[in-house]
Structure formats: C-alpha cells, structure tokens
N, C-alpha and C positions, 0 to 999 in steps of 0.2 A: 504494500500500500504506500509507503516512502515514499520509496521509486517514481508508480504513476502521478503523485502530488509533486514533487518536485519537478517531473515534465512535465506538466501542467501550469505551475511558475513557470517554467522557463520558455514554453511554449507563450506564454503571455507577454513576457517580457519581450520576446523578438518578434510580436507581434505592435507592441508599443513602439518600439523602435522604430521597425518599416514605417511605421504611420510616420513618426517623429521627423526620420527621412525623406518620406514622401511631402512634406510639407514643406522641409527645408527647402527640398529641390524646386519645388510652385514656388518660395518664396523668389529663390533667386532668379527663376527664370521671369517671375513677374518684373522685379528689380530690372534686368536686363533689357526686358521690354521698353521702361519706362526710360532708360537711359539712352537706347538708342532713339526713340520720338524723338527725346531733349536734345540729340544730337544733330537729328533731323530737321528739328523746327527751327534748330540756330545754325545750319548751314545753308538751308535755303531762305535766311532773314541774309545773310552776310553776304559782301561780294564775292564772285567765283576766283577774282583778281587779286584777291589779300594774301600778303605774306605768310612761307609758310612759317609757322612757329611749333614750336611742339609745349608750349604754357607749364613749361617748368623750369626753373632755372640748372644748367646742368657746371656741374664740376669737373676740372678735369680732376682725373685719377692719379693718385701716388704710384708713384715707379715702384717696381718691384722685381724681385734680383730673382736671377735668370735660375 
C-alpha cells in the first residue's frame, strides 16, 4: 500500500509540474508576441533611412593572453 500512495504523490507532483511548464511556456511565448508588435509598430512609425545602431552602448574587450 506504501508503494501505490507514494506513486500516487509522485504521479501528482509531475502532473503539477507539466501544468507549471505549460504555462510558463504560454507565458513566454505571449511575452514574445507582444514584443515583436512593439517592434513592429516602432519600425514602421521610424524612417526606413535611420542609422543603424544596435541601442546599447558597447565596450571594447580586455586582451587576453594567448
């Protein structure tokens, strides 16, 4: 009897999980969605002519020995 109650937790638990996962995964692909609209809506407001930038400032990198 042990035995079956313990698969039985454990069966629920990686049942909780999947869901947990599956929701995670909707979030982000929502997320994703919404960020490329906002990508979309503010490259066709901009001219096609603007400089390219990449909007982060970049460092150059320390040397490093061969």
């Amino acid at each position: 009897m042990f035995e079956y109650e313990m698969h039985q937790l454990r069966s629920a638990e990686l049942i909780e999980q999947a869901e947990r996962f599956r929701l995670a995964r909707f979030a982000r692909t929502q997320a994703k969605a919404r960020r490329a609209e906002r990508r979309g809506r503010q490259e066709s407001s901009q001219d096609a002519e603007r400089p390219v930038t990449i909007g982060r400032i970049r460092r150059r990198r320390a040397p490093r020995a061969a």
